[in-house]
C-alpha positions in Angstrom: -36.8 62.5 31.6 -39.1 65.0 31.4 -41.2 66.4 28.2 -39.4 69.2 27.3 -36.1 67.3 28.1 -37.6 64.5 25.6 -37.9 67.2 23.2 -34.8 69.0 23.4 -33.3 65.4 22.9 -35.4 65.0 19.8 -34.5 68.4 18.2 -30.6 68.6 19.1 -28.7 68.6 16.5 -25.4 66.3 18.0 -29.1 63.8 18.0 -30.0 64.0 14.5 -28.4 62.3 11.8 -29.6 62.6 8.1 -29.8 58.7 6.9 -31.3 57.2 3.5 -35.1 55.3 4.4 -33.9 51.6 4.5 -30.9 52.4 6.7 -32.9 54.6 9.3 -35.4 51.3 9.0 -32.6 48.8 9.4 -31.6 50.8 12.2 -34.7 52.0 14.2 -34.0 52.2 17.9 -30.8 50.2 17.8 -28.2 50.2 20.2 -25.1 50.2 19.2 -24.4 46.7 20.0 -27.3 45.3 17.8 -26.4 47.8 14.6 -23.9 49.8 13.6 -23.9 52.3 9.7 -22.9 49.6 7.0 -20.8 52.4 6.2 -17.4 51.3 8.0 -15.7 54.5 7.9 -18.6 56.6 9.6 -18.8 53.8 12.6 -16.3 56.3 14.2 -18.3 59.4 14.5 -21.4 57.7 14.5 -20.6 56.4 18.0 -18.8 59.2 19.0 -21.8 61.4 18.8 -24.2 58.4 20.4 -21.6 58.5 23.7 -21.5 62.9 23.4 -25.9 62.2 23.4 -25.6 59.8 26.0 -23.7 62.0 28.2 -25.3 65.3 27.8 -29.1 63.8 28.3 -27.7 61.6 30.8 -28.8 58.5 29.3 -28.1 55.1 30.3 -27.0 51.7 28.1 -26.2 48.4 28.5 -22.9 46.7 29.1 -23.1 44.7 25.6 -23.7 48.6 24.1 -20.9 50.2 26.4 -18.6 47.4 25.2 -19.7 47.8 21.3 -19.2 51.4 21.5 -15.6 50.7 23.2 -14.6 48.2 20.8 -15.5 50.7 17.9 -13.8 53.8 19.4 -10.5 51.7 20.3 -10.5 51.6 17.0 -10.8 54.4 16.2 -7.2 55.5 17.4 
C-alpha cells in the first residue's frame, strides 16, 4: 500500500469510529476474531463497516477473522 493510500485509509471516514479511551485501548489493532465492541448490539455494523474497509482498500485477513466476521454478520439477519 502506498503512502497516500495509507493515508486516505487513515482519514476515511467508513475507517474512523469515535470510541471512549479504554475501549479504543482494549481494542488497538484487533481483528475481529480477537475483539469485538462490548457493546453487543453495535457488533453488527461494527463489522459491517470493517468488511466495506477491507474491500475498498483491498485489504487482506485471516481465516479465524473471515470466520468471526461471518459468524457475527449471520447474525445479523
Amino acid at each position: 500500500m502506498s503512502a497516500e493510500q495509507r493515508l486516505q485509509l487513515a482519514n476515511d471516514p467508513l475507517n474512523l469510529m469515535a470510541a471512549d479511551g479504554p475501549t479504543n485501548q482494549q481494542k488497538s489493532d484487533s481483528s475481529a476474531d480477537a475483539w469485538l465492541p462490548p457493546n453487543k448490539a453495535f457488533r453488527c455494523e461494527y463489522v459491517s463497516r470493517q468488511t466495506a474497509v477491507k474491500v475498498k482498500y483491498k485489504l487482506w485477513m485471516t481465516q479465524p477473522e473471515h470466520d468471526a466476521i461471518a459468524n457475527i454478520l449471520a447474525a445479523c439477519k
